[in-house]
TIRO-2110 file (N, C-alpha, C; in Angstrom, 1 decimal):
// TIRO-2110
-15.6, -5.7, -6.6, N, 1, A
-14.4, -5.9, -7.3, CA, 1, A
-13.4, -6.7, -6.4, C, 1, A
-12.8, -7.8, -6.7, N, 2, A
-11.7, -8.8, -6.2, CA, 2, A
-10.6, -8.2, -6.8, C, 2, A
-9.5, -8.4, -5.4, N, 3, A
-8.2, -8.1, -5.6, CA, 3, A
-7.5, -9.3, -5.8, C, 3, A
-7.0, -9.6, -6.8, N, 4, A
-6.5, -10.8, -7.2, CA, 4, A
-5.0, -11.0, -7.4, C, 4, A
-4.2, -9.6, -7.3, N, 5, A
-2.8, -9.7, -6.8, CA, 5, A
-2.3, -9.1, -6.4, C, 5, A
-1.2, -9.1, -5.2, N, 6, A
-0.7, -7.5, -4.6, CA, 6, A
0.6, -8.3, -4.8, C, 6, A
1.7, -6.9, -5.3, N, 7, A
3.3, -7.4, -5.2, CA, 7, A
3.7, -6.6, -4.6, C, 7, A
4.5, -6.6, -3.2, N, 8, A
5.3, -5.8, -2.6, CA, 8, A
6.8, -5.4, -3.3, C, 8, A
7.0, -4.4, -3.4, N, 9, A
8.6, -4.3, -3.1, CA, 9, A
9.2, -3.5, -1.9, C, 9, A
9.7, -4.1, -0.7, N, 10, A
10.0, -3.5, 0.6, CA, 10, A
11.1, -2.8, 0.0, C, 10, A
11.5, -1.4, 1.1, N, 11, A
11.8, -1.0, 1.1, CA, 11, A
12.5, -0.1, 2.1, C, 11, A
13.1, 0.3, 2.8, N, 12, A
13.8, 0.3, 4.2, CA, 12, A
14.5, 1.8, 4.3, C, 12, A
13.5, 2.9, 4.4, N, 13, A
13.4, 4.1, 4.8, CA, 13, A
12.8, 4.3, 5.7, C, 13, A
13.0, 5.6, 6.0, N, 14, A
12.4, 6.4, 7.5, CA, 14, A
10.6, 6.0, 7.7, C, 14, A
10.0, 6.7, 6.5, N, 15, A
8.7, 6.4, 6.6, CA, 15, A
8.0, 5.7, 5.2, C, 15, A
8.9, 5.8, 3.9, N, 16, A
8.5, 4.9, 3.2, CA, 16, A
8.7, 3.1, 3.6, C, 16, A
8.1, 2.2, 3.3, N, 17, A
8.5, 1.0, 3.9, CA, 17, A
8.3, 0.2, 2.6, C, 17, A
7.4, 0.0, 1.5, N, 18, A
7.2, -0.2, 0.3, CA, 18, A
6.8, 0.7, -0.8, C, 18, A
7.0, -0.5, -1.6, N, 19, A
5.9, 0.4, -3.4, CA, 19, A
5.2, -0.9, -3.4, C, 19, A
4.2, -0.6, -4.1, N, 20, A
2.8, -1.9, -4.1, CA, 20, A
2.2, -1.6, -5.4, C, 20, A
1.7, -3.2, -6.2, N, 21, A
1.3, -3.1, -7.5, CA, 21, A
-0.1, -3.8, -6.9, C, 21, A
-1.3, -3.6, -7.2, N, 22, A
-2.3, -3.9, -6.7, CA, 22, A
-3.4, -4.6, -8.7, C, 22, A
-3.6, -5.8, -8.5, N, 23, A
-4.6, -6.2, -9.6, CA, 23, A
-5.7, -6.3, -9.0, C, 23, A
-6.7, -6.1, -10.2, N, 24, A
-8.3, -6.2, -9.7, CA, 24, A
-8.5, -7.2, -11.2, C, 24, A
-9.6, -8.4, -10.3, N, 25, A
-10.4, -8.9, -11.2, CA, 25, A
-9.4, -9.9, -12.4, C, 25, A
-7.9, -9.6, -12.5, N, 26, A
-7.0, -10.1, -13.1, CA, 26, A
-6.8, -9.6, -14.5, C, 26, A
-7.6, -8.1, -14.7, N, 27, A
-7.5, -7.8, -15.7, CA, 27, A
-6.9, -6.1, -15.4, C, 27, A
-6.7, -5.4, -14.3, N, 28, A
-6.7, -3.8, -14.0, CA, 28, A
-5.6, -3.5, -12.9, C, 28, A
-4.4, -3.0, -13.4, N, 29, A
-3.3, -3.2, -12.4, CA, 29, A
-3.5, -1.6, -11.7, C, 29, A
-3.3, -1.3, -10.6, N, 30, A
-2.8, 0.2, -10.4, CA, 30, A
-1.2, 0.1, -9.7, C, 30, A
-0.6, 0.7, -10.2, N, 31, A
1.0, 0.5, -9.7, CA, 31, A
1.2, 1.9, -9.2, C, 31, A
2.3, 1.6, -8.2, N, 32, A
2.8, 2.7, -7.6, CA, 32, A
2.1, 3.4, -6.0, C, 32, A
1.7, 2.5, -5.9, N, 33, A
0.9, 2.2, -4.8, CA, 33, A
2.1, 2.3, -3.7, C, 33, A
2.1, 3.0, -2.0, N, 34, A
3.3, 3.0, -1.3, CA, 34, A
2.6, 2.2, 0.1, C, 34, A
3.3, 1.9, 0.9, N, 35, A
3.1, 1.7, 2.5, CA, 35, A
4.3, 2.8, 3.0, C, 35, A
3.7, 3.6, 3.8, N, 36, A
3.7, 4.5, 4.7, CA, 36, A
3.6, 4.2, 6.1, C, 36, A
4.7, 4.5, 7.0, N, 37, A
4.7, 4.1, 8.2, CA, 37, A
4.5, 5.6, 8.8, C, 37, A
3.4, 6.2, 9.3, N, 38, A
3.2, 7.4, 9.6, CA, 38, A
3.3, 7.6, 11.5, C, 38, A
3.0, 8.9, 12.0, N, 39, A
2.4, 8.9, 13.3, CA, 39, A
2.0, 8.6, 14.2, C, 39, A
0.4, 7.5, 13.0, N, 40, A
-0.3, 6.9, 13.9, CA, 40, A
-0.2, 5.4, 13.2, C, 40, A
0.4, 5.3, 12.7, N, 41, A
0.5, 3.6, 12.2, CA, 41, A
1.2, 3.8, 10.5, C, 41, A
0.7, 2.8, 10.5, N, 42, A
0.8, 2.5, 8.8, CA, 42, A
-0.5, 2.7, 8.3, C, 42, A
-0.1, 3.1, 6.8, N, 43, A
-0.9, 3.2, 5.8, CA, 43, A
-0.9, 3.0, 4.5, C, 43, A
-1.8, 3.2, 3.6, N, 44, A
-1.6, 3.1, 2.1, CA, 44, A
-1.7, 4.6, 1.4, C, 44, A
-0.9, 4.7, 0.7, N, 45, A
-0.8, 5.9, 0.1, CA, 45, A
-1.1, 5.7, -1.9, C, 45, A
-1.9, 6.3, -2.0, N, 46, A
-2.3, 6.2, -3.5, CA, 46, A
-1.2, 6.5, -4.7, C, 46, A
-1.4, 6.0, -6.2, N, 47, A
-0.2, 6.9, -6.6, CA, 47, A
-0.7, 7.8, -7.5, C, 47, A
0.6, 9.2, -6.9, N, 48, A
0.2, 10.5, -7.0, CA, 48, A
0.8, 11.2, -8.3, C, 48, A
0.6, 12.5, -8.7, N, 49, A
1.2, 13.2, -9.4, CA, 49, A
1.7, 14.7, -8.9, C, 49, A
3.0, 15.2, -8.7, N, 50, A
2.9, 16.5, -8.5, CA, 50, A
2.5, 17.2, -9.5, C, 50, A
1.5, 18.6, -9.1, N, 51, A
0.9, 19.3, -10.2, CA, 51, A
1.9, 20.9, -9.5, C, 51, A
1.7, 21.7, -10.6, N, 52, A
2.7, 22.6, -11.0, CA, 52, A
2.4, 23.7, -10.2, C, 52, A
1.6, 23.8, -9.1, N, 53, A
1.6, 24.6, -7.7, CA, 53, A
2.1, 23.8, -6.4, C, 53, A
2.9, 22.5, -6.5, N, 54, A
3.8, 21.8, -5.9, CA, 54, A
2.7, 20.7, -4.9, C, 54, A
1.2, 20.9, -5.3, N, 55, A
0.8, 19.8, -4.7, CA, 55, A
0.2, 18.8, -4.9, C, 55, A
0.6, 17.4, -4.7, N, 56, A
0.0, 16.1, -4.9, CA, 56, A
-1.1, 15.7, -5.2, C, 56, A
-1.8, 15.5, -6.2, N, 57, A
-3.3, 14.4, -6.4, CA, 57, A
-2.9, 13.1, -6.7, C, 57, A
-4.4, 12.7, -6.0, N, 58, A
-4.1, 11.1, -6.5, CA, 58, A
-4.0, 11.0, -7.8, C, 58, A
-3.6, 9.6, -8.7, N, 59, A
-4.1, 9.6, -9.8, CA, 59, A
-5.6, 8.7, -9.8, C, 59, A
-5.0, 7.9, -8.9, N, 60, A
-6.2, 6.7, -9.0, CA, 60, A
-6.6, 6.7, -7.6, C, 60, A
-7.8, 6.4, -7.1, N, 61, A
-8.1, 6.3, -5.5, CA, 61, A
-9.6, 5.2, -5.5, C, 61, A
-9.7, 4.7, -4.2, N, 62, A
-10.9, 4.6, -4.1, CA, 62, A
-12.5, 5.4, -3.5, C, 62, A
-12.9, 5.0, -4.4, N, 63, A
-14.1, 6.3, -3.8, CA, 63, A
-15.1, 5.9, -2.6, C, 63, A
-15.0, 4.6, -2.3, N, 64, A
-16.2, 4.2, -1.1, CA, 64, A
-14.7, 4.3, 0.1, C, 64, A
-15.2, 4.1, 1.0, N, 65, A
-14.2, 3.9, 2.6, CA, 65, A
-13.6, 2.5, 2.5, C, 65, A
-15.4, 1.5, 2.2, N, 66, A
-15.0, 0.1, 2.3, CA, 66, A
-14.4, -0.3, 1.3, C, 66, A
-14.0, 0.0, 0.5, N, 67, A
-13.2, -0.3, -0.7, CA, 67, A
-11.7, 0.5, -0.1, C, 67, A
-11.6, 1.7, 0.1, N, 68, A
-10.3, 1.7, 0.3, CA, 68, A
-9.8, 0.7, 2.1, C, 68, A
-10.7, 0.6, 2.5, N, 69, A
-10.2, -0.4, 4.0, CA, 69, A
-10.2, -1.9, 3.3, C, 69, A
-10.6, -2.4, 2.4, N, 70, A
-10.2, -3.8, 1.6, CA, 70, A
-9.1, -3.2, 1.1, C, 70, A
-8.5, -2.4, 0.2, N, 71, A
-7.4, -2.2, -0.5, CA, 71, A
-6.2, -2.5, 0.7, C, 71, A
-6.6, -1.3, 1.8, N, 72, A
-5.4, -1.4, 2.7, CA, 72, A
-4.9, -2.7, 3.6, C, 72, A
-6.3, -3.2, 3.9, N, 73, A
-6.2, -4.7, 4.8, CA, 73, A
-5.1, -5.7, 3.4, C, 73, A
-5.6, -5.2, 2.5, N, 74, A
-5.0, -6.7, 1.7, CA, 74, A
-3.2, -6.3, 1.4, C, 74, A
-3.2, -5.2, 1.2, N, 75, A
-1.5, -4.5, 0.8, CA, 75, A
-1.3, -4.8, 1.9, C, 75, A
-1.7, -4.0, 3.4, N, 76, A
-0.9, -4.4, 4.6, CA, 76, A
-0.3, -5.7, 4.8, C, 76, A
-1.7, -7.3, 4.9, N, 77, A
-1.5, -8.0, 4.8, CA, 77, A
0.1, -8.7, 4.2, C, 77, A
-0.3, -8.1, 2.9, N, 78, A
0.8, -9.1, 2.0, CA, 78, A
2.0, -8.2, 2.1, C, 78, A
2.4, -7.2, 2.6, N, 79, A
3.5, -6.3, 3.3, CA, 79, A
4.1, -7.3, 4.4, C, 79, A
2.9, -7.6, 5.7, N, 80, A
3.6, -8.3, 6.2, CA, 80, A
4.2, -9.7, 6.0, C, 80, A
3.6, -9.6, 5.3, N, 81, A
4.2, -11.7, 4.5, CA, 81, A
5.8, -11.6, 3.7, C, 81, A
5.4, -9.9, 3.3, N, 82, A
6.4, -9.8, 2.4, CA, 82, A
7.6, -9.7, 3.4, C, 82, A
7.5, -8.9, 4.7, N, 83, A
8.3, -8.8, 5.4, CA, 83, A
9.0, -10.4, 6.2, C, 83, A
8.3, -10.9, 6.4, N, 84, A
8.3, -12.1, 7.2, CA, 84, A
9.1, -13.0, 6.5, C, 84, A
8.9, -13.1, 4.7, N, 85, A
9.6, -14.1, 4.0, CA, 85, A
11.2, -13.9, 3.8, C, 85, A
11.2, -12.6, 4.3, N, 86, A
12.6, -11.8, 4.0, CA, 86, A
13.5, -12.3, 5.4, C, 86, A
13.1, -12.5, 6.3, N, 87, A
13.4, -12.5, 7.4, CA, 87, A
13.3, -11.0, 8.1, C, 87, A
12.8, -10.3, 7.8, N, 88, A
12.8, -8.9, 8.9, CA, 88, A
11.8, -9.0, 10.1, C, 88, A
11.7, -8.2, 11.1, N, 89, A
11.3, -8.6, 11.9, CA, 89, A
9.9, -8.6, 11.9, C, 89, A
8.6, -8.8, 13.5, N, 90, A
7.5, -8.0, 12.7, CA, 90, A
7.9, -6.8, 13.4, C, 90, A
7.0, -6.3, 13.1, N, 91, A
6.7, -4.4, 13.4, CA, 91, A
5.3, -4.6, 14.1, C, 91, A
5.5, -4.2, 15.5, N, 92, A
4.1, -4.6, 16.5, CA, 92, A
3.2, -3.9, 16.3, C, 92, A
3.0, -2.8, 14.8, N, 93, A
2.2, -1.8, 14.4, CA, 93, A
1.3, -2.5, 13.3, C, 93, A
2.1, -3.8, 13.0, N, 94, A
1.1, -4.4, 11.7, CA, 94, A
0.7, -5.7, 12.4, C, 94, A
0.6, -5.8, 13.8, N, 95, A
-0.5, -6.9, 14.5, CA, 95, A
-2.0, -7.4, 13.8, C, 95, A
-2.3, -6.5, 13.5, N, 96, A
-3.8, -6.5, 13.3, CA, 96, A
-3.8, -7.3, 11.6, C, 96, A
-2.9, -7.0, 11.0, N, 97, A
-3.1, -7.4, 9.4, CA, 97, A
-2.5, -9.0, 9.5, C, 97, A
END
């Protein structure tokens, strides 16, 4: 499955840093997608639902590894582009994307 568009919207909190709209194939959007600047780096965070014992499920996820490490290489990626077009600085934590 091809990722065929990612839209950032940055965002300039502690550990949230975006929301991310992710297409596949140009027909299958999953929205609400975050970047997370955590502990040990950054991440992708799925979008979730709180359920009514106060804890989080995904709604949507990927189910292989290598599918979720393409999801995150590509959002990271275009995070940092997003960041860069803005003029913000880089963050020496998103070197690798």
């Amino acid at each position: 499955m091809e990722i065929t568009e990612v839209t950032v919207s940055i965002r300039d909190e502690d550990k949230l840093k975006a929301f991310v709209n992710v297409t596949f194939e140009d027909c299958f959007v999953v929205r609400g997608m975050k970047v997370i600047k955590g502990a040990t780096g950054y991440f992708v965070s799925m979008p979730s639902r709180k359920m009514n014992d106060g804890t989080y499920r995904d709604i949507a996820h990927p189910i292989t590894n290598e599918f979720r490490e393409k999801v995150e290489r590509a959002v990271l990626k275009q995070y940092k582009e997003e960041m860069r077009k803005e003029g913000l600085p880089p963050d020496p934590d998103l070197t690798s994307y």
